[in-house]
C-alpha positions in Angstrom: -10.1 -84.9 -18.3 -12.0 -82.7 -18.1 -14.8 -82.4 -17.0 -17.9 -84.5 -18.3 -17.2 -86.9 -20.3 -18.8 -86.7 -24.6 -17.9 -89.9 -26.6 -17.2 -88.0 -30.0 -16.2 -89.9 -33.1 -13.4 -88.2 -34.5 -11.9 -88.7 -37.8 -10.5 -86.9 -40.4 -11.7 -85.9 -44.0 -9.2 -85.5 -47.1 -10.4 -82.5 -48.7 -10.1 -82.9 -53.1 -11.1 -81.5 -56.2 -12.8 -83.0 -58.8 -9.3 -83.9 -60.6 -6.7 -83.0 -58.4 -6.1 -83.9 -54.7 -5.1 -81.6 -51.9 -2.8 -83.0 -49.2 -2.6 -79.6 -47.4 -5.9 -80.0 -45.6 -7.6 -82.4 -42.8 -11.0 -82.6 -41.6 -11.8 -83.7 -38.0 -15.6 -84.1 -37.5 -17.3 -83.3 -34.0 -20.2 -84.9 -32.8 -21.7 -82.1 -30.8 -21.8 -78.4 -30.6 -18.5 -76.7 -29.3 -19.0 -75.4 -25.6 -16.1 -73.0 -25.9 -12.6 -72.0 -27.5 -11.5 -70.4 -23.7 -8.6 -73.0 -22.4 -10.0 -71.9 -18.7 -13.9 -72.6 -19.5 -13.5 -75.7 -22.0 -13.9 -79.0 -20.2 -15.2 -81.7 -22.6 -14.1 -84.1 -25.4 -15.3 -81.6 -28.7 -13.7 -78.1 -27.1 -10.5 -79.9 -26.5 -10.1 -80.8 -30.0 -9.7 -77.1 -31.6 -8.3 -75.9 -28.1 -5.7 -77.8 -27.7 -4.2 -77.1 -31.8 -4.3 -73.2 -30.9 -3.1 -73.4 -26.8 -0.1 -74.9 -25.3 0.8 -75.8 -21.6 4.1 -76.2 -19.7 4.0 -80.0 -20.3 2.5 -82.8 -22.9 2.3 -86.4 -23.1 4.7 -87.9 -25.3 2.8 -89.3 -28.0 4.4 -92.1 -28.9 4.9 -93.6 -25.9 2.1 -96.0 -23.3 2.4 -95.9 -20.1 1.5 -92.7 -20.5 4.8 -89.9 -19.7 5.0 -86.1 -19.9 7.4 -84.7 -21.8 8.7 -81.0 -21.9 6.9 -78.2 -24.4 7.2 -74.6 -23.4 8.9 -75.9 -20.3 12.6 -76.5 -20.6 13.5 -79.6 -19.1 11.2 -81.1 -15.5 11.4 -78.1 -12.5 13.5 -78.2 -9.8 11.4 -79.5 -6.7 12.5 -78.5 -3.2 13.8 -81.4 -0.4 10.4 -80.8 1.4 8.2 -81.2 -2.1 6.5 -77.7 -2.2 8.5 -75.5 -4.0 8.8 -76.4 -7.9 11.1 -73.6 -10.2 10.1 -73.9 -14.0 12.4 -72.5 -16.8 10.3 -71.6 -20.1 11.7 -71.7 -23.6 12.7 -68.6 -24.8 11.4 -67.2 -28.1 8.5 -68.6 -28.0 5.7 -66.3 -29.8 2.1 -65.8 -29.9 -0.2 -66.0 -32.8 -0.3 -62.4 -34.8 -3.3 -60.9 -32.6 -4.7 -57.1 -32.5 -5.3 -58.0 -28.9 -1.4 -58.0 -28.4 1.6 -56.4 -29.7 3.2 -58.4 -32.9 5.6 -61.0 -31.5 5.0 -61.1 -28.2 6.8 -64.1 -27.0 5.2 -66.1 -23.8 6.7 -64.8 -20.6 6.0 -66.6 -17.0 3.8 -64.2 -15.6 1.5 -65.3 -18.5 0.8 -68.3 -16.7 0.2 -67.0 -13.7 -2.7 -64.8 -15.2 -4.0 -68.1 -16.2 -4.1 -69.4 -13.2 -5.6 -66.8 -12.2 -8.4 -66.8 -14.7 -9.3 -70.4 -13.6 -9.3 -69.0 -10.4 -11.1 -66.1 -10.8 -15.2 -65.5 -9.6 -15.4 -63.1 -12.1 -16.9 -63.9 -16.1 -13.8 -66.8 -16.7 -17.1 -69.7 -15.5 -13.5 -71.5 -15.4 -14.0 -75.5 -14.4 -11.0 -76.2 -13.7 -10.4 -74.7 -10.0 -10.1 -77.6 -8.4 -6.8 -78.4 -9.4 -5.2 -75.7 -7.9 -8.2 -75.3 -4.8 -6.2 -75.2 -1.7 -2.9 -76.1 -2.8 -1.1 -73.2 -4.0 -0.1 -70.4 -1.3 -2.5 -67.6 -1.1 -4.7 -68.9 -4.4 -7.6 -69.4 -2.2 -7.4 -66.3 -0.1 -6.6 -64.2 -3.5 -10.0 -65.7 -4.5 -12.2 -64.5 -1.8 -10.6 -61.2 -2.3 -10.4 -60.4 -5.6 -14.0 -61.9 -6.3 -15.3 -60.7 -9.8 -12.8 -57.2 -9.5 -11.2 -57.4 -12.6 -8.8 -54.3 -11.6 -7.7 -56.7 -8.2 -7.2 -59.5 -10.6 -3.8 -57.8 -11.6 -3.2 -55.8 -8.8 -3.3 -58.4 -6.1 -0.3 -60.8 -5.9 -0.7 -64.5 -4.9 2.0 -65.9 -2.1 2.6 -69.1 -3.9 2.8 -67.7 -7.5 6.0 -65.7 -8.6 8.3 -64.7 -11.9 11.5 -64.6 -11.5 12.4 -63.2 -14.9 10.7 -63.9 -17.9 11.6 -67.0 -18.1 11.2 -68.4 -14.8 8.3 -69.6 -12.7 8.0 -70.4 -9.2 5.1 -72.3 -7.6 4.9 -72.7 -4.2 2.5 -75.0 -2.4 0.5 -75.5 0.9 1.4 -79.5 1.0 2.7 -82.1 -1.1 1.0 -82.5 -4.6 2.6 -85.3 -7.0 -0.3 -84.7 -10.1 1.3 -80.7 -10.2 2.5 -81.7 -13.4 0.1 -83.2 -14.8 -1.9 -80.3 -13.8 0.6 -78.0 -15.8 0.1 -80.0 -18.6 -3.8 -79.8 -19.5 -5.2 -76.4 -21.1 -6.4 -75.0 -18.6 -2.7 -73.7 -17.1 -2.3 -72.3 -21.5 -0.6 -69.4 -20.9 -2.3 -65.5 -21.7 -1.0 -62.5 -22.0 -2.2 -59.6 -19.6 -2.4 -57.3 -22.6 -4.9 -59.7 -24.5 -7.3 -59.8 -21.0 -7.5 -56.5 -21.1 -8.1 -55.6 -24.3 -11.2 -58.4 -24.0 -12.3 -57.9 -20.2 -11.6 -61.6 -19.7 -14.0 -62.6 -22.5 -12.4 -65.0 -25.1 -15.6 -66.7 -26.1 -14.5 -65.5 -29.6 -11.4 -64.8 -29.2 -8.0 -66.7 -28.7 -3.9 -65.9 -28.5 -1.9 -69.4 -28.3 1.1 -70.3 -29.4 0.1 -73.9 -30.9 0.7 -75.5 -34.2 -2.4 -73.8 -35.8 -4.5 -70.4 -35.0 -8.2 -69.8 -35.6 -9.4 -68.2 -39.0 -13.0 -68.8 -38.1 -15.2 -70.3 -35.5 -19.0 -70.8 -34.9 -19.8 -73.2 -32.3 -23.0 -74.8 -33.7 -20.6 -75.4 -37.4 -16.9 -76.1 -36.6 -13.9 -74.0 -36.7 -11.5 -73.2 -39.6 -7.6 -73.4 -38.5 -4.4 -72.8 -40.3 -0.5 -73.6 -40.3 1.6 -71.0 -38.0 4.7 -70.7 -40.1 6.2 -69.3 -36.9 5.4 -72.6 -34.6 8.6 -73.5 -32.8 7.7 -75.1 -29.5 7.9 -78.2 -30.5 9.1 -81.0 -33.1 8.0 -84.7 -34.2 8.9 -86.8 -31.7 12.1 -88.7 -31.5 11.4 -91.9 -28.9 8.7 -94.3 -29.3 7.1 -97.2 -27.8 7.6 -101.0 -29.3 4.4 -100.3 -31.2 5.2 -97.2 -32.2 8.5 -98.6 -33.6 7.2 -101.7 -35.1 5.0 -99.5 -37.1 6.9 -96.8 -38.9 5.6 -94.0 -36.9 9.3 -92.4 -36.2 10.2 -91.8 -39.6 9.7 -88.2 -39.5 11.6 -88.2 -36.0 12.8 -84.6 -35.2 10.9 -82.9 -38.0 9.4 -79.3 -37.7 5.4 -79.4 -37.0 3.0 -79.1 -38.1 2.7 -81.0 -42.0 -0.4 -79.9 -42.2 -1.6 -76.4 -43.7 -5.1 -76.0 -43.0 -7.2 -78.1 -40.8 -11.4 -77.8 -40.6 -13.6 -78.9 -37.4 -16.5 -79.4 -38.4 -19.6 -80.3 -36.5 -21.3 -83.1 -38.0 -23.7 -85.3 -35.5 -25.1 -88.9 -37.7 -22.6 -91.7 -38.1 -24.2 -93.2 -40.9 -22.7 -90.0 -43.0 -19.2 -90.6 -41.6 -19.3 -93.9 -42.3 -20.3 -93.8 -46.3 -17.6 -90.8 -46.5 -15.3 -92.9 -44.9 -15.7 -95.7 -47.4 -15.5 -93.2 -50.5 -12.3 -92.2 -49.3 -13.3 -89.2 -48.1 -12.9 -89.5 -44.5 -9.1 -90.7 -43.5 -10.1 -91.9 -40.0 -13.3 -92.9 -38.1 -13.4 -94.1 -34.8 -16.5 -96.5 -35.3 -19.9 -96.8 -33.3 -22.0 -99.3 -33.1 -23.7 -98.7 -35.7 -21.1 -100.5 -38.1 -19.2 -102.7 -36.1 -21.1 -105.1 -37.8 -20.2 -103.6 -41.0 -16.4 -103.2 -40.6 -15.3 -106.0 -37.9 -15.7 -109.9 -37.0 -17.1 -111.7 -34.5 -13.4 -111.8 -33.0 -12.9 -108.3 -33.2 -10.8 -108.4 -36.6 -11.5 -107.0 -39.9 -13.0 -108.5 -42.7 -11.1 -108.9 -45.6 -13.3 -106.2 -48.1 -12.4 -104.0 -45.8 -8.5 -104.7 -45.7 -8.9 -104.6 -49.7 -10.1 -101.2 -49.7 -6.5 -100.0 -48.3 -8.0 -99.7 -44.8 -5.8 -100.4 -41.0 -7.0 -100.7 -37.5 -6.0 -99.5 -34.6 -7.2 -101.2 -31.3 -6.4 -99.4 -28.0 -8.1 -99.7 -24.6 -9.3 -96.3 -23.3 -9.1 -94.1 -20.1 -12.7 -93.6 -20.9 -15.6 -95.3 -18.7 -19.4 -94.9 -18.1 -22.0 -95.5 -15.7 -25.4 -94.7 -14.4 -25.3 -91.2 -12.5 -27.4 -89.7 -9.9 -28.5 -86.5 -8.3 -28.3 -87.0 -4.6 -29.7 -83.9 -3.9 -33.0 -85.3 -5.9 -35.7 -85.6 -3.3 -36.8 -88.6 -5.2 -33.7 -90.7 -6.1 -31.0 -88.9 -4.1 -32.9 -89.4 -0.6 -33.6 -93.4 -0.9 -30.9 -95.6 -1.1 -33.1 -98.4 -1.6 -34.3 -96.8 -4.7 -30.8 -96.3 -7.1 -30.2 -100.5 -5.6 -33.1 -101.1 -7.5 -32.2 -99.2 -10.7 -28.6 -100.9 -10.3 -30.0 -104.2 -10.0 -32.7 -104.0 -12.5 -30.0 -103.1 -15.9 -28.7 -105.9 -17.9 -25.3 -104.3 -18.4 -24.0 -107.7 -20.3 -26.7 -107.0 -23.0 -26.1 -103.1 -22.8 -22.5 -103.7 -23.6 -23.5 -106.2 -26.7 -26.1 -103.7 -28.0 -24.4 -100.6 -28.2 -20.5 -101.6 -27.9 -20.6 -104.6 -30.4 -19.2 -106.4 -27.3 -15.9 -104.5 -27.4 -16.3 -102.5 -23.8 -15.1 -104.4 -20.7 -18.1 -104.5 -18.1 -16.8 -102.7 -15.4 -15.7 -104.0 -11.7 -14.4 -100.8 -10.2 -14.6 -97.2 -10.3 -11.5 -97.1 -11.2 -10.5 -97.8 -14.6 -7.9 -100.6 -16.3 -4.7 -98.3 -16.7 -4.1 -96.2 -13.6 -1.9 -97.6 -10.6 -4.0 -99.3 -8.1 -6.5 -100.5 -10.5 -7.6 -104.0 -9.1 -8.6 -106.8 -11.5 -10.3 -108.8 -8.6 -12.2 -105.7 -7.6 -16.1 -106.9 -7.4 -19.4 -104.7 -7.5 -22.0 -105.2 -4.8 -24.8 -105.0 -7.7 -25.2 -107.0 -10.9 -28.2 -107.8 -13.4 -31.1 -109.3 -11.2 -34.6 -108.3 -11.8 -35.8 -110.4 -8.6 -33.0 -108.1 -6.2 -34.5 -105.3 -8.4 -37.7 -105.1 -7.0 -37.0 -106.1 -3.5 -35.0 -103.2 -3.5 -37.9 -101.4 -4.8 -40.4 -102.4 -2.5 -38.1 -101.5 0.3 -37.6 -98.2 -0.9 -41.4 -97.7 -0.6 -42.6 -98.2 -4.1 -43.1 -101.9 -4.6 -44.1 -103.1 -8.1 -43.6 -98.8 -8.4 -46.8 -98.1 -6.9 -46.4 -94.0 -5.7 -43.3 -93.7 -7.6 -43.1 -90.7 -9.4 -42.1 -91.1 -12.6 -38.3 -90.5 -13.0 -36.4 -88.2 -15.3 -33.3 -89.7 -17.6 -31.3 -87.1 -18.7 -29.6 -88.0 -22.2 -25.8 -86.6 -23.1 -26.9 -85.6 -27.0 -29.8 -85.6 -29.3 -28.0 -88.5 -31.6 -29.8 -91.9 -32.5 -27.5 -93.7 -30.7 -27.9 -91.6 -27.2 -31.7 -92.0 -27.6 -31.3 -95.7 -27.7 -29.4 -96.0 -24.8 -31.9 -94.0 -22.8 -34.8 -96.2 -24.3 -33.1 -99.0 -23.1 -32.6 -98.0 -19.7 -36.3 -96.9 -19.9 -37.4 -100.5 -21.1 -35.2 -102.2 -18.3 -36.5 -99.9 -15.3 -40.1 -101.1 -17.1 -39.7 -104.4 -15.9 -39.7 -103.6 -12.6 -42.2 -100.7 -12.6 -40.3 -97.6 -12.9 -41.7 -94.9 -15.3 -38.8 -93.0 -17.1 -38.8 -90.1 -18.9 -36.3 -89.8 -21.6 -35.0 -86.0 -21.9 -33.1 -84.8 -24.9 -30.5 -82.2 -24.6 -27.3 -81.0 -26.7 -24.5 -82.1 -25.3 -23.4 -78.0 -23.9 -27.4 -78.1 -22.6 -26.6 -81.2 -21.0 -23.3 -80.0 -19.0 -25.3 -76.7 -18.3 -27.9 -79.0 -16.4 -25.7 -80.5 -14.6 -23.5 -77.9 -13.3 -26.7 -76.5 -12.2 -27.5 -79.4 -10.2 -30.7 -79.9 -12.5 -30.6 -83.7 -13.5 -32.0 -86.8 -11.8 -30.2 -89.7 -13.4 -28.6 -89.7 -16.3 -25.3 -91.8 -17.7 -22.2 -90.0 -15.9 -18.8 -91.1 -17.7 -15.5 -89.6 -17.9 -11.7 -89.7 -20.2 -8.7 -89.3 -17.8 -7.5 -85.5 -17.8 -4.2 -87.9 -16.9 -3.3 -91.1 -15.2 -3.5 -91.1 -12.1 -6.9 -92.6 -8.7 -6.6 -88.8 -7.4 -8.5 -88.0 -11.0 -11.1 -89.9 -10.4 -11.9 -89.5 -6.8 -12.3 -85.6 -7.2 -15.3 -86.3 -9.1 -16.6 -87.1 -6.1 -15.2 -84.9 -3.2 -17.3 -81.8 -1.4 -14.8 -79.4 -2.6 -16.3 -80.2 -6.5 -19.5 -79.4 -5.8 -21.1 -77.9 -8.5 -20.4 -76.3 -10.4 -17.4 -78.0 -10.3 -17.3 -81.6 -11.3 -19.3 -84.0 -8.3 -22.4 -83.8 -10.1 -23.7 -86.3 -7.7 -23.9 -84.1 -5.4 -21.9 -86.7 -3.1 -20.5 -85.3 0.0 -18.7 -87.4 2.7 -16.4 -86.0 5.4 -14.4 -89.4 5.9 -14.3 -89.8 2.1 -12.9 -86.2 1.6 -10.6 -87.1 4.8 -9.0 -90.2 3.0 -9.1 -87.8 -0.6 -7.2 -85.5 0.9 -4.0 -87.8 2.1 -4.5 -89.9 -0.9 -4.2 -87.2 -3.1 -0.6 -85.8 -1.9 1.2 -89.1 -1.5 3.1 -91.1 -4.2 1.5 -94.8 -5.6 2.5 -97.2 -3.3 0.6 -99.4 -0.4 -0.8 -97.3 1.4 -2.4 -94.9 -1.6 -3.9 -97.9 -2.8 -5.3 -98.4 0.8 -6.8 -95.2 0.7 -8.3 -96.0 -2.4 -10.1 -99.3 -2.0 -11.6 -97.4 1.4 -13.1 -94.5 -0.7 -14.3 -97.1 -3.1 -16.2 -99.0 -0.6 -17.7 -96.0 0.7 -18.6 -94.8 -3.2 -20.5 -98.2 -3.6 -22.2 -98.0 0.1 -23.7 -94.9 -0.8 -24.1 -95.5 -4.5 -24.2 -92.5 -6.4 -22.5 -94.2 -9.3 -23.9 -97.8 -10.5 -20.8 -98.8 -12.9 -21.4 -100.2 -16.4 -18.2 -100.4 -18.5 -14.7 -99.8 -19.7 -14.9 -98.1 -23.3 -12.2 -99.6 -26.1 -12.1 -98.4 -29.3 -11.6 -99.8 -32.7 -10.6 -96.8 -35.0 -10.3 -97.4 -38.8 -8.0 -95.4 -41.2 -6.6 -95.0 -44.7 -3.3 -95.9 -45.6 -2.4 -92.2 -47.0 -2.9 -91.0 -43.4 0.3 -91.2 -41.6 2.1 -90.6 -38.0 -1.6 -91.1 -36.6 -1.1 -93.7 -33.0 -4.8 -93.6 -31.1 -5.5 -91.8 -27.3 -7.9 -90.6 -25.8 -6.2 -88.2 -23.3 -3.7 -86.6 -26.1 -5.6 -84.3 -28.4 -3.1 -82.1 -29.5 -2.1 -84.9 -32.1 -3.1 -83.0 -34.9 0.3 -81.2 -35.2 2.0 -85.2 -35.9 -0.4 -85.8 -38.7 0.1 -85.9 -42.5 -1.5 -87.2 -45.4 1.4 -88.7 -47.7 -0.3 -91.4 -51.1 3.6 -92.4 -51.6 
């Protein structure tokens, strides 16, 4: 989800006293700088986390439950859907308030039209820098058009109605479409669609870089991006309760003994920005840290050769959670480079010339599955049997190289590797690529960045190659092939730069149809025409091994649900 994918450790920290502990306080630790508290503008792993606590959509996941399902939250029940699939009525809860906010009047309760000023927002040309366009570009009535009207007119931006976008009441929401789109609710159900009040745009000209009006679990008490934020308990929080149904695993361990209780347990919660693992991992260990999703660095340190725990760990009190991950990675580039981009011969080599068995051992501990598609384990149409048309072969490698007009890399510029963070572990896995594209006589540059500098490049269209990844904003092929259709450009999300009028063709019927035959058709086509034209040279499947204390309770591991906070307690009975 989402756009560019940030592996972030998080975990949470029990904050103490010298002689007395406080169970009224978490701490979740961030990885990188936070790019922004807006629900329209944030698009990556760290925002997400304090975004989604404060800002609620029309729909969630249900947390204890895989497959992955959506449940109701300020939604009432699933819409009524017209015969013909393009007409969807919503009913919102009623009652539900905002956080206490000068920027509003006090207990202002979410109304309909609220969320179609969000829509708006992430619609809008105007100072939103919203990423999230394309899931609504083309396929509400009238969004587009009210786009190229409005502009950056924040006056039009209220005056001018949209077709497909109507309230009822206050209570009731109708969206009307151009064709068939089955992901609507999944759509409804990620931050960007967070309801806002008109009064709160207006007050802040459409600028909430420091300001925000949800109606989560927990509100903002302070933020500063480079630091963390500082969140506490709404005593008024209603939307929602602790989950009633579970999964077998879920049920086999404990995690529905507060079924039906009010949210959140927690008082306070701190997100704080904190970049070396080594320090998470000794905190961790003191019992300071209640949960770490481990690196590399101590897989060693924590697990066997088989992937289990070692038994000083279990004695310290500490569980693990496995779960395979709607997260993947792979080698990224710019086709729009006049170096890479322009020879096709060129990013064969590079794919050829990476040991992506040994890349996996080195920096995954040998827990990622290599990757065989560009589709990962876990969405419908996912093939097992799916092969690559590249693997580790240093001889292919420079074939490849010397047809692309550089052999042995004579006249080869020397090419730029963008790196996602300025961490130990992201400068090792640039070195490495470095030292493999060595072999074969390609110079590489590694470039730092922070993570926000990073995405900033990218939407800019400024990076050569770097390691492109993504998590699943939700389940479903059509979330993966946008990354790669024209209407994603950037600044949207195709940061390859790929653009291919069959490809968007086949995109565009596979994207409104249900899963069935001929969707999976469609996608093994676009597929074969994604690794023809290789922007994208796949390397693996992320799983993660997450480690917590016992006192941490009703905590079940995802990487596409981060509003999970809310569930979580710390309990030493």
């Amino acid at each position: 989800m989402k756009g560019i994918i940030f592996l972030i450790t998080i975990f949470f920290v029990l904050s103490c006293t010298k002689n007395q502990q406080k169970n009224d306080v978490i701490e979740i630790s961030l990885t990188g700088e936070i790019s922004s508290i807006d629900p329209a503008a944030c698009y990556d792993t760290v925002c997400y986390v304090p975004v989604t606590q404060v800002y609620e959509s029309l729909y969630e996941f249900n947390y204890l439950k895989r497959p992955y399902s959506l449940r109701p939250l300020l939604a009432i029940g699933m819409p009524e859907i017209s015969k013909d699939r393009l007409t969807y009525t919503f009913k919102l809860k009623k009652g539900i308030k905002y956080h206490d906010s000068p920027l509003i009047p006090k207990g202002r309760e979410v109304k309909a039209i609220d969320i179609i000023n969000q829509i708006k927002r992430i619609s809008f040309l105007g100072t939103t820098t919203s990423k999230g366009f394309w899931l609504f570009d083309g396929k509400i009535k009238g969004l587009n058009e009210w786009r190229n009207k409005v502009q950056t007119d924040l006056n039009l931006f209220f005056s001018e109605g949209i077709d497909g976008l109507s309230s009822i009441d206050d209570q009731t929401l109708v969206i009307k479409l151009n064709s068939a789109y089955p992901q609507l609710l999944y759509a409804l159900s990620m931050s960007f669609t967070s309801p806002i009040p008109e009064e709160a745009i207006k007050a802040t000209k459409n600028d909430f870089t420091r300001e925000a009006v949800g109606t989560g679990a927990y509100y903002i008490t302070s933020y500063n991006p480079s630091q963390g934020v500082e969140l506490k308990k709404n005593d008024q929080y209603a939307t929602s309760t602790y989950p009633t149904e579970g999964d077998h695993w879920a049920r086999e361990n404990g995690l529905l003994k507060d079924a039906g209780a009010k949210l959140p347990f927690m008082n306070k919660v701190k997100l704080t920005v904190i970049k070396e693992a080594q320090t998470d991992w000794l905190n961790f260990m003191k019992k300071k840290i209640d949960l770490i999703n481990l690196t590399k660095d101590h897989y060693h340190v924590a697990l066997t050769q088989d992937g289990k725990l070692k038994p000083e760990i279990i004695k310290d009190g500490i569980q693990l959670q496995t779960s395979p991950t709607l997260i993947y990675w792979w080698i990224q580039f710019n086709l729009k480079d006049p170096v890479v981009g322009k020879n096709l011969n060129l990013r064969k080599a590079i794919a050829h010339a990476v040991n992506y068995d040994k890349y996996i051992e080195l920096f995954t501990y040998n827990v990622a599955q290599k990757a065989n598609s560009i589709f990962p384990p876990g969405i419908p149409g996912y093939s097992p049997s799916q092969e690559l048309p590249y693997k580790y072969d240093v001889n292919a490698a420079k074939e490849f190289l010397k047809k692309a007009g550089y052999p042995d890399g004579k006249g080869l510029p020397t090419l730029k590797f963008d790196i996602r963070g300025s961490d130990t572990r992201r400068r090792q896995m640039g070195e490495f690529v470095q030292q493999e594209l060595r072999q074969i006589g390609i110079n590489v540059e590694i470039i730092i960045n922070t993570f926000p500098g990073f995405l900033d490049k990218a939407r800019k269209g400024e990076l050569q190659f770097w390691q492109g990844g993504w998590v699943m904003d939700y389940p479903d092929s059509e979330n993966v092939l946008q990354l790669l259709s024209t209407q994603n450009l950037p600044p949207g999300s195709n940061y390859s730069n790929y653009s291919n009028p069959e490809f968007d063709r086949l995109f565009k019927e596979a994207r409104e149809i249900e899963d069935g035959k001929r969707k999976f058709e469609l996608m093994k086509k676009m597929e074969d025409m994604v690794n023809a034209e290789l922007p994208w040279a796949m390397q693996y499947y992320s799983r993660n091994y997450i480690l917590s204390h016992k006192y941490l309770k009703n905590f079940m591991y995802s990487d596409i649900i981060y509003n999970h906070i809310k569930y979580l307690k710390i309990s030493h009975q």
